[in-house]
N, C-alpha and C positions, 0 to 999 in steps of 0.2 A: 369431593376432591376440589382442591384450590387451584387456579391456574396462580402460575408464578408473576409476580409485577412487572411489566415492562422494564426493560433494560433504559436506562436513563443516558446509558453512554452509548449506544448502537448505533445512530448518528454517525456520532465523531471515530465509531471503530471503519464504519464504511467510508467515509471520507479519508480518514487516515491510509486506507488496505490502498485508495486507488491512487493516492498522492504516491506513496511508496512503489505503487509500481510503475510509476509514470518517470520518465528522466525529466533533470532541470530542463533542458531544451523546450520540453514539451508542454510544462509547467509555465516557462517563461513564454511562449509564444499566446497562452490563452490569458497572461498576466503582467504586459510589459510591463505595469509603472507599479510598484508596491508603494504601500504606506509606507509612512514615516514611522520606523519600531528600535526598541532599544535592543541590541544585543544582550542576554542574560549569560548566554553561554555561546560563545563563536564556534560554528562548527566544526566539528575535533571528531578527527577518525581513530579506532580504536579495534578491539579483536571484542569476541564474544564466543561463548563455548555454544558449540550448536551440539543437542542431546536427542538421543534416538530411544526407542524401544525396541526389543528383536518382538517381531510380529504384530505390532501395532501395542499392545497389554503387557508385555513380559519388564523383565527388570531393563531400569533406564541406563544405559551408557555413554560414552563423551564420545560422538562424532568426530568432531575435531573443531578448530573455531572458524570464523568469519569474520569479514572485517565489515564495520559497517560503521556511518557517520549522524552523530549525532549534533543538536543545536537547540536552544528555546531563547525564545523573543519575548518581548512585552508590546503590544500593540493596545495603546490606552491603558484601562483596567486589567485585561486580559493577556493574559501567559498563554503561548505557543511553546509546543515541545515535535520533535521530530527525530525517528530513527532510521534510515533508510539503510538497505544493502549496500554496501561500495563502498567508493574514495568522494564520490560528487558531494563537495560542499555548497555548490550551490542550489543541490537540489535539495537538501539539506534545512537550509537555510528559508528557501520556499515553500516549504512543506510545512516547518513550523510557523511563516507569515500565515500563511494560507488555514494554520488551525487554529490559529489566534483569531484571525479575523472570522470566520465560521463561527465561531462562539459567538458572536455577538449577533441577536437577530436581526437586527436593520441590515445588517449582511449578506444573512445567512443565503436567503433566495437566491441574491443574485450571482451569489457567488458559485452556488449548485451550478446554477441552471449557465454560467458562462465557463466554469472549467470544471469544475468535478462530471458534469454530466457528461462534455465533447469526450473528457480522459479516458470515462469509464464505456464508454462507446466504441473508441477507438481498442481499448483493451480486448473486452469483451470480440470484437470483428479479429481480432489477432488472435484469440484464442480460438472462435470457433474454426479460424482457416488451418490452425495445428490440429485440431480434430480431425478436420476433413483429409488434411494429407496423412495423417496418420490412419485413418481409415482405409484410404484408397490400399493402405499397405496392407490390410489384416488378409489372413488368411483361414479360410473354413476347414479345418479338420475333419467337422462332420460328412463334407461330404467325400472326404478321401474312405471312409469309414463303409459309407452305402457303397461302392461301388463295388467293393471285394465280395 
């Protein structure tokens, strides 16, 4: 059996997932001064058909849409492209600075390691504190069950 080849874009899927769920705000505080980039496409918000499965496998249907904001840069040689949730153009617009200059490896480091890493830190501590208060709510069925 052959293992499959490394994914070539799994990188930029992870850095893009945590850009996306970070707001401009938060973006811009680990990134005050951006390069100098050319606008290719000004961030422009638009709808998009969000599509479901009944049961995770069964036949696909039309949820209904979402609005979400699009933009790509040119930073040097390099093309940035960015979709995010919402109306934020500027977070928009930072997402795709931010994936353009990630392409480039005299970047790459340092750019992990001063915002993609604080973002996905902060996400990560926000998601597991929804566990936990989701937790604190579950309730054991089983042991309503031993007692009878």
């Amino acid at each position: 059996m052959t293992s499959a080849p490394p994914d070539p874009n799994a990188e930029r899927r992870h850095w893009m997932a945590v850009l996306a769920r970070a707001s401009g705000e938060e973006i811009a505080a680990l990134m005050p001064k951006l390069p100098a980039h050319e606008r290719l496409r000004a961030p422009e918000t638009g709808l998009v058909m969000v599509r479901g499965r009944a049961g995770g496998d069964g036949n696909a249907f039309n949820l209904g849409e979402m609005t979400v904001t699009r933009c790509a840069v040119r930073l040097g040689e390099t093309v940035g492209h960015a979709y995010v949730a919402g109306r934020d153009k500027r977070q928009a617009e930072l997402a795709a600075v931010l994936d353009a200059a990630l392409q480039d490896p005299a970047r790459r480091d340092a750019l992990m390691a001063s915002v993609i890493a604080p973002l996905e830190t902060r996400q990560n501590a926000a998601r597991e504190a929804d566990a936990r208060r989701a937790a604190a709510t579950k309730v054991e069925f089983l042991a309503m069950q031993t007692t009878r």
